[in-house]
VEXNUTOR-968070 format. One record per residue (C-alpha): x negated, y negated, z negated; residue in one letter. Coordinates in nm, 2 decimals. Example, Ala and Ser with C-alpha at 12.3 -4.5 7.8 and 13.67 -1.06 7.14 Angstrom:
% VEXNUTOR-968070
(node (-1.23; 0.45; -0.78); a)
(node (-1.37; 0.11; -0.71); s)
//
This chain:
% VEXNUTOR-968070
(node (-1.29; -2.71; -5.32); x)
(node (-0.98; -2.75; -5.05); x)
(node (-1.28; -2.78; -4.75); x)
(node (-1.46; -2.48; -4.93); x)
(node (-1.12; -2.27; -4.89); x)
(node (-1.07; -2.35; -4.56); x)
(node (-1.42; -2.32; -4.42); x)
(node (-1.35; -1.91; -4.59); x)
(node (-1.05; -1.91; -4.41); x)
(node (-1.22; -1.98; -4.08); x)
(node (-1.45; -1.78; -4.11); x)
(node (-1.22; -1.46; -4.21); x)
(node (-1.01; -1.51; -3.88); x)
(node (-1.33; -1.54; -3.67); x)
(node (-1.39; -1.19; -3.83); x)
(node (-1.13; -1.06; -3.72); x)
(node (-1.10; -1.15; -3.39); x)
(node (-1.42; -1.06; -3.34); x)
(node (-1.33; -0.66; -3.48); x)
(node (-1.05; -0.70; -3.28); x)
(node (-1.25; -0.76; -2.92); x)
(node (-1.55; -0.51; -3.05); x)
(node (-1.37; -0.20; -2.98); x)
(node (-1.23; -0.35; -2.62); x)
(node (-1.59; -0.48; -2.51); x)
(node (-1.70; -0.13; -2.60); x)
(node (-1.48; 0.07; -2.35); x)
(node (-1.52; -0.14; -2.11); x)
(node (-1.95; -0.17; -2.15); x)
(node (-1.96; 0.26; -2.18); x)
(node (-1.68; 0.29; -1.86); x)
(node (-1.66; 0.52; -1.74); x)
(node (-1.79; 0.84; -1.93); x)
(node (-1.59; 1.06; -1.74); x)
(node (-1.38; 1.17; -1.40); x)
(node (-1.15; 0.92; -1.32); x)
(node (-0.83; 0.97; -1.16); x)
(node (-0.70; 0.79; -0.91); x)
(node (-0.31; 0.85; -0.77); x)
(node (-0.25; 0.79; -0.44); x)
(node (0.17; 0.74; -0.45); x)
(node (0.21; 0.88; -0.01); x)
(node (0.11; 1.22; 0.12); x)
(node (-0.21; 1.28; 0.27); x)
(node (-0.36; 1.27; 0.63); x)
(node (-0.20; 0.90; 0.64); x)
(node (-0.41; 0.54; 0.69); x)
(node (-0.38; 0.54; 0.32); x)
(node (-0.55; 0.84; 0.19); x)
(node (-0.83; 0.82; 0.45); x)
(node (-0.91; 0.45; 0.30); x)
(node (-0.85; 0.59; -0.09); x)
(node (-1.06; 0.86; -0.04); x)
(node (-1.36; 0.66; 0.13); x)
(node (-1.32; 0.41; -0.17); x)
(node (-1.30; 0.70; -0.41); x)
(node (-1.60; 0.85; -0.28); x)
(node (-1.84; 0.55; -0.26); x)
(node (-1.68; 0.47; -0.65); x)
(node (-1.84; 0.81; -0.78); x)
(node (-2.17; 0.73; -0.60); x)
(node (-2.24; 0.38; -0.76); x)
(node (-2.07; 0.46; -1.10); x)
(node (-2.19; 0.80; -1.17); x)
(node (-1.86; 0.98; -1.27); x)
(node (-1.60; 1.16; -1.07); x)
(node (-1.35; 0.98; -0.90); x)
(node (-1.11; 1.25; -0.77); x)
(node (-0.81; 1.16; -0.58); x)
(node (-0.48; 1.28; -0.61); x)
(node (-0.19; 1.23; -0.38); x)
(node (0.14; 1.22; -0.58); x)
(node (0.39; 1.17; -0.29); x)
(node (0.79; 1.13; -0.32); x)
(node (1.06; 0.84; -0.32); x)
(node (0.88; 0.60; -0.07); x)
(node (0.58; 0.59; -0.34); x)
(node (0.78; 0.56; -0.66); x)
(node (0.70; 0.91; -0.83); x)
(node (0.32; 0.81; -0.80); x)
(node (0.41; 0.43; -0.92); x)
(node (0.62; 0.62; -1.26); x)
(node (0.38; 0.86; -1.32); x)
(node (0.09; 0.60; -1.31); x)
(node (0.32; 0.33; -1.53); x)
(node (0.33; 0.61; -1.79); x)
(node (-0.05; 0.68; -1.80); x)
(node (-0.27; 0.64; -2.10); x)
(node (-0.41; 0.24; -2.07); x)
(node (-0.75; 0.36; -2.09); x)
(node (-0.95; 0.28; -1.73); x)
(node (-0.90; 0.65; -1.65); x)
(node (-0.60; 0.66; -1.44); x)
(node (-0.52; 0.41; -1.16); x)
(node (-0.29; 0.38; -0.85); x)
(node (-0.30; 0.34; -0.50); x)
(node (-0.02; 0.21; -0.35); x)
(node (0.17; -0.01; -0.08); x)
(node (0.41; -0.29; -0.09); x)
(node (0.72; -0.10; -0.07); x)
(node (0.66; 0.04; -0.39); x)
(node (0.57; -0.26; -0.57); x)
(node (0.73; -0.50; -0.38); x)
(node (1.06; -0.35; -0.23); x)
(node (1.18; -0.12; -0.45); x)
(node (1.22; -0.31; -0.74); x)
(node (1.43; -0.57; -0.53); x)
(node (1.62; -0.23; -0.41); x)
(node (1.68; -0.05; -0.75); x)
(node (1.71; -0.29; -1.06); x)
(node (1.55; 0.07; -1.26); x)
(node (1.27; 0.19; -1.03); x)
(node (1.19; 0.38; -1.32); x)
(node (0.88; 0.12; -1.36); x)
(node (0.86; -0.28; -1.37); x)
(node (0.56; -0.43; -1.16); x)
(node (0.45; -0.69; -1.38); x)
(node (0.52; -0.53; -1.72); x)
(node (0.37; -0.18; -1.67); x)
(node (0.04; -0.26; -1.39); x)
(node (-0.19; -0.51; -1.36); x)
(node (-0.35; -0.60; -1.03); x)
(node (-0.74; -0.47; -0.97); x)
(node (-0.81; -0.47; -0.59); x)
(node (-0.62; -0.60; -0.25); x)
(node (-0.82; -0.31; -0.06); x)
(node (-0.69; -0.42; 0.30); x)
(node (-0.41; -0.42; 0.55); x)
(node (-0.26; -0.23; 0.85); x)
(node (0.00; -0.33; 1.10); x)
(node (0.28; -0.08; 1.12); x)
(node (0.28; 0.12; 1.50); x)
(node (0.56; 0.19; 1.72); x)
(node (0.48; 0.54; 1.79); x)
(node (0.71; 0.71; 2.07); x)
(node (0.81; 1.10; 2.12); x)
(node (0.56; 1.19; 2.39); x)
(node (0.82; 1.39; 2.58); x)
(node (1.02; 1.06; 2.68); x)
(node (0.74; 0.93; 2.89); x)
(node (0.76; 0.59; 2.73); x)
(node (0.49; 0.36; 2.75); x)
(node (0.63; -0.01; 2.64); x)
(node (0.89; -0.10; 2.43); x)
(node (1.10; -0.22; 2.76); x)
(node (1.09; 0.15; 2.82); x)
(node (1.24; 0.23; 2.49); x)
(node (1.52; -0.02; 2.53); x)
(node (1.58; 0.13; 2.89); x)
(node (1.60; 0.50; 2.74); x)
(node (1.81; 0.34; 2.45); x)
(node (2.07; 0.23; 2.72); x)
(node (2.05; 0.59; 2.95); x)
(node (2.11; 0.73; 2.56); x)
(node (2.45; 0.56; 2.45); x)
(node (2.23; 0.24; 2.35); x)
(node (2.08; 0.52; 2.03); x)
(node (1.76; 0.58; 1.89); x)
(node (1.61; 0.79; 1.61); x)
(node (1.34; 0.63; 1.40); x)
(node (1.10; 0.84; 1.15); x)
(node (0.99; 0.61; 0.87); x)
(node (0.75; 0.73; 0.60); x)
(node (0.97; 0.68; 0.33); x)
(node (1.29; 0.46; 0.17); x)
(node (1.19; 0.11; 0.08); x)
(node (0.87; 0.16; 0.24); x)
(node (0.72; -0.13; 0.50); x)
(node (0.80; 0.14; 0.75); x)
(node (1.17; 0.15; 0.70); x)
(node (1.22; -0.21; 0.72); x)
(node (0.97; -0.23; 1.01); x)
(node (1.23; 0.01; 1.17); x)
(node (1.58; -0.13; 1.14); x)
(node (1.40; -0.50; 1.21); x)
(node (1.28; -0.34; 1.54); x)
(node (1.67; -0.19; 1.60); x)
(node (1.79; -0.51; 1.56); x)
(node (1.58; -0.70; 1.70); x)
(node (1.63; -0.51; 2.06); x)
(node (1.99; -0.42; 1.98); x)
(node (2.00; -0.08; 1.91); x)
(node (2.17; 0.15; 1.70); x)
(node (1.91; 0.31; 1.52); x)
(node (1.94; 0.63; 1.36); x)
(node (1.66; 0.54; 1.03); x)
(node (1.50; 0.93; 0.88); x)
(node (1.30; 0.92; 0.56); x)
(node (1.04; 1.14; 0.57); x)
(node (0.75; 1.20; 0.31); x)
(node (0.44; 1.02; 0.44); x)
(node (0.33; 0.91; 0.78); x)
(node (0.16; 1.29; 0.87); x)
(node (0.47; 1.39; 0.83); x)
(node (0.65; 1.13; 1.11); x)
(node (0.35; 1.22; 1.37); x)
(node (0.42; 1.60; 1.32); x)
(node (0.80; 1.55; 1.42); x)
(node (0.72; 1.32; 1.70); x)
(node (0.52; 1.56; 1.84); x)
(node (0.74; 1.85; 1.80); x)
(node (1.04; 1.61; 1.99); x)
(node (1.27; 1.57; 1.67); x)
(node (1.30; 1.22; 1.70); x)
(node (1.26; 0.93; 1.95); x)
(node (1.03; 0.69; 1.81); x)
(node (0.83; 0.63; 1.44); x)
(node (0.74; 0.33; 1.27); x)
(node (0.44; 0.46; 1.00); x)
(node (0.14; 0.23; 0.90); x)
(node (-0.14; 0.30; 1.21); x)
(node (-0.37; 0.56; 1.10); x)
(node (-0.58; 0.82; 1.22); x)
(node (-0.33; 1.09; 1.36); x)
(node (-0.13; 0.84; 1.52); x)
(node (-0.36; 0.89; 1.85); x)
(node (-0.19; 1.21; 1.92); x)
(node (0.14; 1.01; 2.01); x)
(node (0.19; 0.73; 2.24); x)
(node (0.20; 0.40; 2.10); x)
(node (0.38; 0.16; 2.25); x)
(node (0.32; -0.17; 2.00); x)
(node (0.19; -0.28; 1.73); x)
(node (0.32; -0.48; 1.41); x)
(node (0.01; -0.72; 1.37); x)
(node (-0.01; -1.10; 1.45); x)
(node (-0.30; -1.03; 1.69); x)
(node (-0.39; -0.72; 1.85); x)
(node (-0.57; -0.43; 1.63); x)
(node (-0.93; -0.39; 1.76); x)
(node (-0.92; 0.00; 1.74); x)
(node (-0.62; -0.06; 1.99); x)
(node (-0.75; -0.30; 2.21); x)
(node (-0.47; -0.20; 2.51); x)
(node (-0.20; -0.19; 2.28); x)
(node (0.01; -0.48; 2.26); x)
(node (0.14; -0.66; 1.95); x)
(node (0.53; -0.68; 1.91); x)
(node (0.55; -1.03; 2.01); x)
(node (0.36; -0.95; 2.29); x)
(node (0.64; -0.67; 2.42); x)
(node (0.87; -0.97; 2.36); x)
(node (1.05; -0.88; 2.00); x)
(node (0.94; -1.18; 1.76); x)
(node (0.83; -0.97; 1.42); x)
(node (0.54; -0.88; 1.21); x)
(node (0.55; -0.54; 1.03); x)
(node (0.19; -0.46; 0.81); x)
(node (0.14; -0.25; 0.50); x)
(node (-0.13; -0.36; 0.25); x)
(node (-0.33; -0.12; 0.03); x)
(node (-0.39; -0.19; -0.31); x)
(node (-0.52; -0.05; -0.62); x)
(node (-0.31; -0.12; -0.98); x)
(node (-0.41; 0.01; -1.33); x)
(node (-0.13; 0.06; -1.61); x)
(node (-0.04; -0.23; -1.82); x)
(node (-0.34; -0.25; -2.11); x)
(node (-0.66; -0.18; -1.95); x)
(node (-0.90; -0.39; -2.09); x)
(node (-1.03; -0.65; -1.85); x)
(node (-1.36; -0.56; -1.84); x)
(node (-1.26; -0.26; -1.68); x)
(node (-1.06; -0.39; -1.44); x)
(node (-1.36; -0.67; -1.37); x)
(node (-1.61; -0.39; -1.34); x)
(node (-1.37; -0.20; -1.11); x)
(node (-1.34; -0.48; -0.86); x)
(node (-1.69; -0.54; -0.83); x)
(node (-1.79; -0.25; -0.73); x)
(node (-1.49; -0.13; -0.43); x)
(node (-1.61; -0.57; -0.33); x)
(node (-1.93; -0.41; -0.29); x)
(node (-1.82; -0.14; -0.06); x)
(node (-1.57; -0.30; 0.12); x)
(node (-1.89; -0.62; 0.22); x)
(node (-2.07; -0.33; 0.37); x)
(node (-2.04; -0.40; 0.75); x)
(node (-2.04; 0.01; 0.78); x)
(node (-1.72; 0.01; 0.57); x)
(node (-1.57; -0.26; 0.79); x)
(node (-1.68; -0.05; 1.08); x)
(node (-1.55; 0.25; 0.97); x)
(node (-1.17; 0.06; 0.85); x)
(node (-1.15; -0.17; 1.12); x)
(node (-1.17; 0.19; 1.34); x)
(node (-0.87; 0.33; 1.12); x)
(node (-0.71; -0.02; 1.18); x)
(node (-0.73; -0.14; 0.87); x)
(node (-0.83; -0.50; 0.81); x)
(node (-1.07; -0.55; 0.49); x)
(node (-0.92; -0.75; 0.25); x)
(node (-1.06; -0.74; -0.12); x)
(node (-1.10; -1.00; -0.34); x)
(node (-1.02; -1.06; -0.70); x)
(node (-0.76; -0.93; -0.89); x)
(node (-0.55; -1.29; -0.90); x)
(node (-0.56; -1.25; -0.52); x)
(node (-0.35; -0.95; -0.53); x)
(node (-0.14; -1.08; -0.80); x)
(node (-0.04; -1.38; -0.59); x)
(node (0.04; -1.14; -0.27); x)
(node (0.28; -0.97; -0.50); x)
(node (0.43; -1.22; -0.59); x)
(node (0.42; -1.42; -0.26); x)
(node (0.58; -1.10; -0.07); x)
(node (0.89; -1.14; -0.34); x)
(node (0.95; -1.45; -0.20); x)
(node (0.93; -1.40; 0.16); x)
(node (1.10; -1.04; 0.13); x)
(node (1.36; -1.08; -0.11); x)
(node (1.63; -1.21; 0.15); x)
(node (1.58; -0.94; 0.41); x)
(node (1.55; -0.64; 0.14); x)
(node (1.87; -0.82; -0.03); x)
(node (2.11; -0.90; 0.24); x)
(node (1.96; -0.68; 0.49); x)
(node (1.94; -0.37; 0.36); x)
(node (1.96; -0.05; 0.63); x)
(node (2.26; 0.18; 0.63); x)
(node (2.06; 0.48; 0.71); x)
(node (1.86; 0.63; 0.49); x)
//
């Protein structure tokens, strides 16, 4: 009678968990049915937004639904990161973001206004980009021994344009000033366009944006990568122009906390897909963007492998300027 009672008991729980799993394996098998959104937490005409909207686009090719980007700029990438934490946990919203965001800011502000690991989970490392040294074309600067010669002929000052606080950019900025013993003057500005636009126009000195299309229009004097870019094959890395320091962003895609895991599983697969196709590597490596990818346990452990290495320069190193 007592094994009878039991064996019922089994078999009521493996009821259950079965209802319970149903509903969860049926989103994910019928996803998606409808546009999906994807927020893109920097301006446009940046690195970033060329590579989100490629991914975006080949996404509503294979899957059959739109995937229409929006770019939800502000607070070094944190009003995309809130608005995305916030989001309905349904496969229909996801982010695209940097480590500054995810990474940075948190170690920054204890309240971001989002927590990483409680409010995203990790889909899709989609690839790297070392941050440039871009120079004021006015200032006929070609090296960064130029830019510590004008630094000296300029009361030993520089401006930097960053594309945001707590961004790669920033720190990839007053590392630099250090580094060559400057006093730099560090600008937020929204996005990378936005740096290039004021480099042009002669507002500030020098700009330390992820590489991206637009940054052709200004000189470039070095690059943050361990080995030279291959879009940029006269440009020298930093440790080439004799300043010891890596700056690169990576681009990744999160989904809020509670997306069922076959959605997240069937999203990886198919940006894998894209980003194997030697076109797409082609067309990246051209933007200067190294194709990462992967699953979404390799992003995880970036995350949390960037904490590590990060937290004592964001913590006891933090830039005056803002």
């Amino acid at each position: 009678m007592r094994a009878s009672r039991q064996f019922i008991i089994i078999i009521i729980i493996l009821a259950v968990t079965i209802l319970a799993c149903a509903p969860r394996a049926a989103v994910a098998d019928g996803w998606p049915a409808r546009q999906v959104n994807i927020v893109l937490s920097f301006a446009s005409g940046g690195v970033m937004d060329f590579v989100t909207r490629s991914v975006a686009q080949n996404l509503t090719e294979q899957l059959g639904q739109n995937f229409v980007v929006e770019n939800k700029q502000g607070g070094g990438g944190v009003v995309g990161a809130q608005s995305v934490a916030r989001a309905t946990a349904d496969g229909y919203t996801f982010l695209v973001t940097a480590i500054g965001p995810i990474v940075f800011r948190p170690m920054m502000a204890p309240e971001p206004g989002f927590d990483t690991d409680r409010d995203f989970v990790p889909v899709i490392m989609l690839g790297d980009t070392p941050n440039a040294i871009l120079a004021n074309p006015n200032l006929g600067l070609n090296t960064i021994a130029d830019l510590v010669a004008y630094a000296k002929r300029n009361d030993n000052r520089i401006s930097i344009g960053h594309p945001g606080v707590g961004t790669m950019g920033e720190y990839c900025g007053a590392m630099l000033a250090r580094k060559i013993r400057v006093d730099g003057n560090l600008i937020a500005y929204r996005g990378a366009a936005a740096v290039v636009t004021d480099l042009l126009g002669g507002q500030i000195d020098i700009g330390t944006p992820a590489y991206g299309p637009g940054a052709g229009a200004v000189k470039i004097l070095a690059v943050g990568s361990s080995e030279r870019v291959a879009a940029l094959p006269d440009v020298p890395t930093l440790k080439e122009s004799g300043v010891p320091m890596q700056c690169e962003t990576w681009i990744a895609i999160f989904a809020p906390a509670g997306v069922p895991r076959g959605i997240v599983n069937r999203m990886n697969a198919a940006i894998n897909a894209y980003l194997d196709k030697t076109e797409t590597r082609a067309a990246f490596a051209k933007a200067g963007v190294r194709v990462l990818g992967g699953s979404p346990e390799r992003l995880r452990d970036q995350v949390i492998a960037d904490r590590v290495m990060w937290k004592p320069i964001v913590s006891g190193a933090r830039p005056a300027a803002q």
